[in-house]
C-alpha positions as CSV (number, residue, x, y, z in Angstrom):
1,X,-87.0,-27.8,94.9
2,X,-86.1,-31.0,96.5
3,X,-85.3,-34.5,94.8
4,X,-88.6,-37.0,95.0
5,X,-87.8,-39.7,93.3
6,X,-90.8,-41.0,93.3
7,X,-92.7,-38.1,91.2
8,X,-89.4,-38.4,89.2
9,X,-90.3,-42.2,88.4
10,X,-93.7,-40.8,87.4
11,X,-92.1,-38.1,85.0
12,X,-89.5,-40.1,83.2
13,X,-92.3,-42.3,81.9
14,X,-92.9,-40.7,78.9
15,X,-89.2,-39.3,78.5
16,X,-87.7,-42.8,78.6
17,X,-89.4,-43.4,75.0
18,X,-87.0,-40.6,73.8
19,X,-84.0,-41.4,71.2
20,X,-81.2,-42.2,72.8
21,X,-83.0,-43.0,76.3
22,X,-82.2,-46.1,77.5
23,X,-84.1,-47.0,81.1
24,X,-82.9,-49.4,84.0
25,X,-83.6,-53.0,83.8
26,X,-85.0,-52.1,87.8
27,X,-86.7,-48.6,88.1
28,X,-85.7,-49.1,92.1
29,X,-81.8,-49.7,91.3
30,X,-79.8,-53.4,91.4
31,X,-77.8,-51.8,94.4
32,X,-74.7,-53.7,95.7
33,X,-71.5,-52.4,94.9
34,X,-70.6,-50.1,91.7
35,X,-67.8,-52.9,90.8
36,X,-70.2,-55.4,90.8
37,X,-72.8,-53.8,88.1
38,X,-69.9,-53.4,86.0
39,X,-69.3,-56.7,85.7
40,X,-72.8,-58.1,85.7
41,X,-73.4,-55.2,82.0
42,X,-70.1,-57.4,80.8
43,X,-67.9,-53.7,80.6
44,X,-64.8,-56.5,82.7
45,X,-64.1,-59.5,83.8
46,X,-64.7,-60.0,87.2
47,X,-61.3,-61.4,87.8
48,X,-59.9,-58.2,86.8
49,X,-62.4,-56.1,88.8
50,X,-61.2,-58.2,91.8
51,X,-58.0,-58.1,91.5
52,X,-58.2,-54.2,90.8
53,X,-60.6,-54.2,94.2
54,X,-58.0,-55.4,95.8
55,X,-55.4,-52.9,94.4
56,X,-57.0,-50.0,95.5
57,X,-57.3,-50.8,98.8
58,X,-53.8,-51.3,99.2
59,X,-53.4,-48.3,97.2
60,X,-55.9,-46.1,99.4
61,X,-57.6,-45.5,95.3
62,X,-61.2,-47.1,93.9
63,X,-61.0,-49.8,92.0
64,X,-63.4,-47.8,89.3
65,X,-60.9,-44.4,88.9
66,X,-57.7,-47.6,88.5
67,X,-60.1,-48.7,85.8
68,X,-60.7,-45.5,84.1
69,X,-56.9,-44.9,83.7
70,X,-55.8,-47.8,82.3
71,X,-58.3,-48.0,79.8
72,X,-60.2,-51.4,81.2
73,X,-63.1,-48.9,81.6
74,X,-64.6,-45.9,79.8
75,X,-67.0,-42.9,80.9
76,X,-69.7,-44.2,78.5
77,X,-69.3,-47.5,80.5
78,X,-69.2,-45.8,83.7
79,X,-72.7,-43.9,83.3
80,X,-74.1,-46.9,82.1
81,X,-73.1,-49.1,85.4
82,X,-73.8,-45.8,87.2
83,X,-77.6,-45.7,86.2
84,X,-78.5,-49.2,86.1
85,X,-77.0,-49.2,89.8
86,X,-79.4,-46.2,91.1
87,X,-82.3,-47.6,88.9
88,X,-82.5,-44.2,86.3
89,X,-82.0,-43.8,83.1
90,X,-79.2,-43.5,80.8
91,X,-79.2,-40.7,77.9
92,X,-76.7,-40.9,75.0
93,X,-76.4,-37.4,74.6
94,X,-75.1,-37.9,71.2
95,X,-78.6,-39.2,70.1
96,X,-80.8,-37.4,72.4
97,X,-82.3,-34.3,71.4
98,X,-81.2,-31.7,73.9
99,X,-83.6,-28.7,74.1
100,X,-81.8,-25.4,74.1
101,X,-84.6,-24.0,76.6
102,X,-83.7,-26.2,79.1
103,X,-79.9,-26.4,78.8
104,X,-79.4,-22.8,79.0
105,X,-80.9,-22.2,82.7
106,X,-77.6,-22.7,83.7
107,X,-74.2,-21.3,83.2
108,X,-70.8,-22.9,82.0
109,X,-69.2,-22.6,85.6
110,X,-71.9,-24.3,87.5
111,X,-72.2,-26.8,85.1
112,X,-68.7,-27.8,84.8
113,X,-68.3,-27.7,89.0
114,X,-71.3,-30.0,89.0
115,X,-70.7,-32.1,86.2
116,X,-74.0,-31.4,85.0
117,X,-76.6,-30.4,82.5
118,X,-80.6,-29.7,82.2
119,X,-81.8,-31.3,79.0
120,X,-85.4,-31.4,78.8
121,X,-88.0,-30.1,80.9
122,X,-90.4,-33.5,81.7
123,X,-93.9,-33.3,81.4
124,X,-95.2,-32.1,84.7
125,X,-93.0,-29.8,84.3
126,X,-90.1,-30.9,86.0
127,X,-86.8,-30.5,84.8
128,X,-84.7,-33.2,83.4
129,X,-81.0,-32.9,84.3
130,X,-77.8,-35.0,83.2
131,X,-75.4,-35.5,85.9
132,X,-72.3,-37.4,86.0
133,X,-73.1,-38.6,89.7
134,X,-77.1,-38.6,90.5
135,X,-75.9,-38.8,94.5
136,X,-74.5,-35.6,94.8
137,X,-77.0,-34.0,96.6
138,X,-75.1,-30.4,96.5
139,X,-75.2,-30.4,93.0
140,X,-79.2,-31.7,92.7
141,X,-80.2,-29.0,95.3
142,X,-77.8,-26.0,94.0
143,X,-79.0,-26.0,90.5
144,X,-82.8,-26.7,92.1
145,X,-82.5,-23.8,94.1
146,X,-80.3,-21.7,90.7
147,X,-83.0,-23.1,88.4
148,X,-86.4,-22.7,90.5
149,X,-87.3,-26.4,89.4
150,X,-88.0,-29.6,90.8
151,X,-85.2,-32.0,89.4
152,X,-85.8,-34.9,87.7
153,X,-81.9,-36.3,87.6
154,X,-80.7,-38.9,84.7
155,X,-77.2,-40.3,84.4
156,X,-75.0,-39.2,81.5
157,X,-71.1,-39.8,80.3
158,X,-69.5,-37.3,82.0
159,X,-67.2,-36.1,79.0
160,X,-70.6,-35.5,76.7
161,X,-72.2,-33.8,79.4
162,X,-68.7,-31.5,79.7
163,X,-68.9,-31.1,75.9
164,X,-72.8,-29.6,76.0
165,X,-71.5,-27.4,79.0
166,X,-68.5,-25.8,77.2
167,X,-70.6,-24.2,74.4
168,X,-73.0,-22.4,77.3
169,X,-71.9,-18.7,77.7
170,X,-69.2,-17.8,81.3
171,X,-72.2,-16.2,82.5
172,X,-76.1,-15.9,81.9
173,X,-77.8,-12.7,80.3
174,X,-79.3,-11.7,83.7
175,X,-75.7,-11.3,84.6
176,X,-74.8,-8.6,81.9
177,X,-76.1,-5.4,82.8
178,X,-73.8,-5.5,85.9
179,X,-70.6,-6.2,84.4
180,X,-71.1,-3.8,81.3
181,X,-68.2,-2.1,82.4
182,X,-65.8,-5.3,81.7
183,X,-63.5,-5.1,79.1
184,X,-64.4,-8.7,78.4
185,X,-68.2,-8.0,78.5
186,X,-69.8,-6.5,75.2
187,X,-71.5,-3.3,75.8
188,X,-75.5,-3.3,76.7
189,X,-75.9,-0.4,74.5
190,X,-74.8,2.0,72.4
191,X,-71.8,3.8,73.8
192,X,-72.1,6.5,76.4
193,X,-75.3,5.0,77.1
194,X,-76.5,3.8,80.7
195,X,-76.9,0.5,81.3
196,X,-80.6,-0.7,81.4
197,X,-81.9,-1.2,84.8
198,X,-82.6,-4.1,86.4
199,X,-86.6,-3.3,86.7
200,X,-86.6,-2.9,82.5
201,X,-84.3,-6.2,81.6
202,X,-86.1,-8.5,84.1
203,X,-89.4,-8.5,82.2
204,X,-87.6,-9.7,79.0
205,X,-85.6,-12.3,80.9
206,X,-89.0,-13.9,82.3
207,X,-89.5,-17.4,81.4
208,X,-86.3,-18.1,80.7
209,X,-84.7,-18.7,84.1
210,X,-81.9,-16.5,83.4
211,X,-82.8,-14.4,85.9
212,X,-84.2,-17.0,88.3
213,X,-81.3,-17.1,90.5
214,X,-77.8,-14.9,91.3
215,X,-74.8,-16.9,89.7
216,X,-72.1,-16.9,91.3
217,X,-70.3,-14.3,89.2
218,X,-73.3,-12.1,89.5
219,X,-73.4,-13.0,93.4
220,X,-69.8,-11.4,93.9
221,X,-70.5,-8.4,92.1
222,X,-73.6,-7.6,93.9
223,X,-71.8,-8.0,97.0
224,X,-69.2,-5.6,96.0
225,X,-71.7,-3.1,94.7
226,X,-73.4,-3.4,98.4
227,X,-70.2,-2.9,100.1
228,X,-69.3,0.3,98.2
229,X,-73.0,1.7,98.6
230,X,-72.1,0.9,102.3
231,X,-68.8,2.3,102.0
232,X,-70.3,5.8,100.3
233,X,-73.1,5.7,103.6
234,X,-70.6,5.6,106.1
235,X,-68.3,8.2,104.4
236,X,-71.3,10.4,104.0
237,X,-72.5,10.2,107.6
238,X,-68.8,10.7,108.7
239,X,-68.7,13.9,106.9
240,X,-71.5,14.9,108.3
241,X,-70.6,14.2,112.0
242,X,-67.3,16.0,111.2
243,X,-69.0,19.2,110.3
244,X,-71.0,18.9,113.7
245,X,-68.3,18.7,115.5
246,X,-66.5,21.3,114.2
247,X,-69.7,23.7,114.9
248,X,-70.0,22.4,118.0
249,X,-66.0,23.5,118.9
250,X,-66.5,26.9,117.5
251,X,-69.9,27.8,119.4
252,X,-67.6,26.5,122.5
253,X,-64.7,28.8,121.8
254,X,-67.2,31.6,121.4
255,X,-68.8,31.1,124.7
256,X,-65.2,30.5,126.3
257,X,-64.1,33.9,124.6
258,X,-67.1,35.7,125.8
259,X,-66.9,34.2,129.8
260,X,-65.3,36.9,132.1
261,X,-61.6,36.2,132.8
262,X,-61.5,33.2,136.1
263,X,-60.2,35.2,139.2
264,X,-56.4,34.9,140.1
């Protein structure tokens, strides 16, 4: 589940030949500051990086985000600085064809939080993953861990990764069986049926990774099914204490009633 970047190195090699792929001039990353790289791809003068350097610190902003908003910079430019800085690839994912397999092992709510997207799954099997920023580690663990895959990250624009993630369903299929009851979830069957159990959907989820981790939606509603199984225990053995002890109080009054009267 963890991030090696070295087997990742090893299975970009044929995925860097894709359309729309374009690798680091340095498998191993430029390094030095993000500012820097910018300049040295020709997306600003220097003299303006500086003096926008210098801005934000005053300012308490980065210099990049001042970029961004007034225009000097744009998120295609950013990814591009972005990858050549951490020595990975680039995808256009305009150009790139995105396979549907691989983009649908995750939802549109952990894709959005993460700012992330798997595209292709990379010859060893790994699976490739667009993200806006490669370094955050919660977001290359969590979909690891929601996808059962070892990552292999690339960098992407971060608005055409958002555009790939909007068109993914809220949730994943694994996820509808247990909210069937929704008004804003269709109905599994026909009506008045039962929803199909978990051990009968689960065999035609396999393979898919929909049902390769709890989303977080599904998460909370399995917690709140525990809690009211829970709930209906501990009501049931109440009741049932509650009936002993109100045997218990009649077999005492009978004995009290049938004791001879305590002397005077």
């Amino acid at each position: 589940m963890s991030l090696d970047l070295g087997t990742s190195a090893t299975a970009l090699a044929a995925f860097e030949e894709a359309e729309g792929v374009q690798a680091p001039s340095q498998p191993g990353g430029v390094g030095g500051f993000l500012s820097d790289v910018i300049v040295d791809l020709g997306f600003a003068d220097r003299t303006l990086v500086e003096d926008t350097v210098n801005e934000g610190r005053q300012a308490g902003k980065a210099a990049v985000a001042l970029l961004l908003e007034r225009g000097e910079l744009n998120s295609e430019q950013l990814a591009r600085a972005i990858a050549e800085r951490n020595g990975l690839p680039f995808v256009d994912l305009k150009a790139f064809q995105v396979d549907e397999t691989a983009r649908q092992l995750i939802d549109r709510g952990a894709g959005l939080r993460y700012r992330a997207v798997p595209i292709a799954f990379a010859p060893d099997g790994s699976l490739v993953t667009a993200l806006a920023d490669p370094l955050d580690t919660l977001a290359v663990s969590d979909i690891a861990v929601m996808t059962k895959s070892d990552l292999v990250p690339v960098v992407a624009d971060s608005a055409q990764i958002e555009r790939l993630v909007e068109e993914l369903p809220k949730h994943r299929q694994a996820d509808d069986f247990l909210f069937a009851d929704e008004p804003t979830s269709p109905p599994p069957a026909a009506a008045g049926a039962a929803p199909p159990p978990l051990a009968l959907v689960a065999p035609a989820l396999a393979g898919t990774g929909a049902a390769s981790a709890l989303s977080p939606r599904l998460e909370q509603r399995v917690l709140e099914l525990v809690r009211t199984a829970l709930a209906d225990i501990a009501n049931s053995e109440v009741e049932r204490l509650e009936h002993e002890l109100a045997a218990a109080r009649r077999e005492i009054e009978r004995l009290s009633g049938g004791s001879p009267p305590s002397p005077s």
